[in-house]
C-alpha positions, -999 to +999 in steps of 0.1 A: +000+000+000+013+034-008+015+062+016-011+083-006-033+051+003-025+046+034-030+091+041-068+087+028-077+060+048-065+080+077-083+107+062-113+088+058-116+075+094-113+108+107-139+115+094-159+088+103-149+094+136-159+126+139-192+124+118-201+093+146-190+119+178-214+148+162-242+118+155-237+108+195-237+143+206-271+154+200-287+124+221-258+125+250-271+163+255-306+151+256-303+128+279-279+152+302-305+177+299-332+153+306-316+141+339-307+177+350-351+183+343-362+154+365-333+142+385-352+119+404-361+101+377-328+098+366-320+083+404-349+067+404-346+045+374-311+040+376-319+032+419-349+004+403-323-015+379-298-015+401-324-035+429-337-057+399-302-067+392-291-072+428-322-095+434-321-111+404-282-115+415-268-108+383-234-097+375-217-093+340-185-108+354-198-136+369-213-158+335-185-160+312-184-146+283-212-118+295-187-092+299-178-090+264-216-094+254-221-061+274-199-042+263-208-049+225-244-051+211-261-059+245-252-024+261-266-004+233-297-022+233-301-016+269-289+018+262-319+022+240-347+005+264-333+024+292-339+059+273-371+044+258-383+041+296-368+078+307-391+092+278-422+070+287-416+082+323-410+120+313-441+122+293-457+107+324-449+136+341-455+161+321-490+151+315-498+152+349 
């Protein structure tokens, strides 16, 4: 591979990069701005998984290979039912 090559595809994932922090951006200030609104929903939920987890007595380290599930696929999909909730639970709120 030449360095011309080997300069665009550093080129190009900068910019891949950098398009992917500005796509995670917007949502990250949502959801700090959303937990700075109604804080004690942001305890509270966060309080309510952590007691499901403890009684359900489940740890990532403790079944192998669950560790490296979690930190791939599984933690954005609970990333995305855990916001899914916060919104249920703030348009609760604001319709009351």
């Amino acid at each position: 591979m030449s360095l011309a090559k080997q300069l665009h595809a550093v080129r190009t994932a900068k910019q891949r990069a950098q398009e992917a922090r500005h796509e995670l951006a917007v949502p990250a200030q949502a959801l700090l701005s959303r937990g700075q609104r109604y804080p004690l929903t942001t305890v509270g939920a966060a309080a309510g998984a952590g007691f499901v987890l403890g009684q359900l007595n489940v740890h990532p380290l403790r079944v192998p290979g669950l560790g490296a599930l979690m930190s791939g696929t599984a933690a954005e999909v609970v990333g995305q039912v855990t916001r899914l909730l916060a919104d249920f639970a703030q348009d609760q709120f604001n319709a009351s």
